[in-house]
N, C-alpha and C positions, 0 to 999 in steps of 0.2 A: 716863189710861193711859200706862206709857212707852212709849217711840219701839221700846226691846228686844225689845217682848213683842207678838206680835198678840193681838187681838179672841179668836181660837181659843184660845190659850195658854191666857190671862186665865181665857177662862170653863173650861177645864180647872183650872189650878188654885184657884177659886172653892169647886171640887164636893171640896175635900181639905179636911183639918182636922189632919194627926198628921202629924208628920217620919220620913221612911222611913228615917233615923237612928235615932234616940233612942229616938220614940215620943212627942216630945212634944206639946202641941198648941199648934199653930201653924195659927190661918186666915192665907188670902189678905190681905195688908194689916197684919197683927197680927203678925208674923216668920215667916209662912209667905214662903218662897224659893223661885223655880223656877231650878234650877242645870241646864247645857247640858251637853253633854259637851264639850270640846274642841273647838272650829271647831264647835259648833252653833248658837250664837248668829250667829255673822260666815254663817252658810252656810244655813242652816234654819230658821230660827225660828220657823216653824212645823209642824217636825215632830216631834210628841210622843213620838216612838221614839226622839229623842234626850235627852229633858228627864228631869229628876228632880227632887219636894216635899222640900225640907230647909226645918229651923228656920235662923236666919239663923247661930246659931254652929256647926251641921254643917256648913253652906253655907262658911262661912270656914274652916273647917278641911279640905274636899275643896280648895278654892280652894290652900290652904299647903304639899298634899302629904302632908298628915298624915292623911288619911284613910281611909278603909275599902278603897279600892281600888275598879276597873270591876266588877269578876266578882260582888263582892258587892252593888254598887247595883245591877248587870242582874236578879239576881237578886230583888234587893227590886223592883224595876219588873216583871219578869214578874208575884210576889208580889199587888202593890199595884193595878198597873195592865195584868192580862193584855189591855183591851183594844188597848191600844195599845203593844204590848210586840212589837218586829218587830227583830231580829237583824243579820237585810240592811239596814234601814233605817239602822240604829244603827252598823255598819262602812262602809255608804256617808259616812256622816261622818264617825268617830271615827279609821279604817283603811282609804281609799277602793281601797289597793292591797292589801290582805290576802289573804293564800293561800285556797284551799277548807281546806288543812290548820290554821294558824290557828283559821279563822270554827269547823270541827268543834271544836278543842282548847276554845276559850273554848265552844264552845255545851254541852260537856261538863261542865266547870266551873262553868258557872250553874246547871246540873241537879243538881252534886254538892252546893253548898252549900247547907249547912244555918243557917235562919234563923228564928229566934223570932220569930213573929207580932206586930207591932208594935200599939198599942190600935185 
């Protein structure tokens, strides 16, 4: 197991199979990725209200800037993974100083978008 990931993580992402990207399929070990959000790796690593399952080339392309954006992953993690889909948890790390006005603006946002069910 790597030194990055806990025991918890791990067996979290075991229980996936599809990239909350694409849609592709991607197990744990076979180019399934678990991508942090910003300071979640260095600060929580084991909290899954920060994490999100990408294929390894969605993983690099969130990594390059080129990707979908917060609003749309938060939304595929409510999506994907309502259990551990926590808002607070997720601005305590991502935006540990963010306004109530902010955390309402994005929590609207995640609500509005609309997102094609992945397989």
């Amino acid at each position: 197991m790597s030194e990055l990931y806990t025991e918890r993580t791990v067996e979290w992402a075991r229980q996936l199979s599809h990239c909350w990207v694409c849609g592709s399929e991607c197990a744990w070990g076979y180019g399934g990725q678990i991508h942090h959000v910003p300071g979640g790796c260095r600060r929580q690593k084991n909290n899954l209200a920060t994490t999100f399952y990408l294929c390894s080339g969605c993983h690099a392309t969130e990594h390059h800037g080129d990707g979908l954006g917060m609003v749309w992953l938060l939304a595929r993690k409510k999506r994907q993974d309502p259990e551990h889909y926590d808002l607070d948890a997720f601005l305590a790390v991502w935006r540990p100083k963010a306004t109530e006005a902010f955390r309402n603006e994005l929590e609207a946002a995640v609500a509005a978008e609309r997102i094609e069910p992945c397989k």
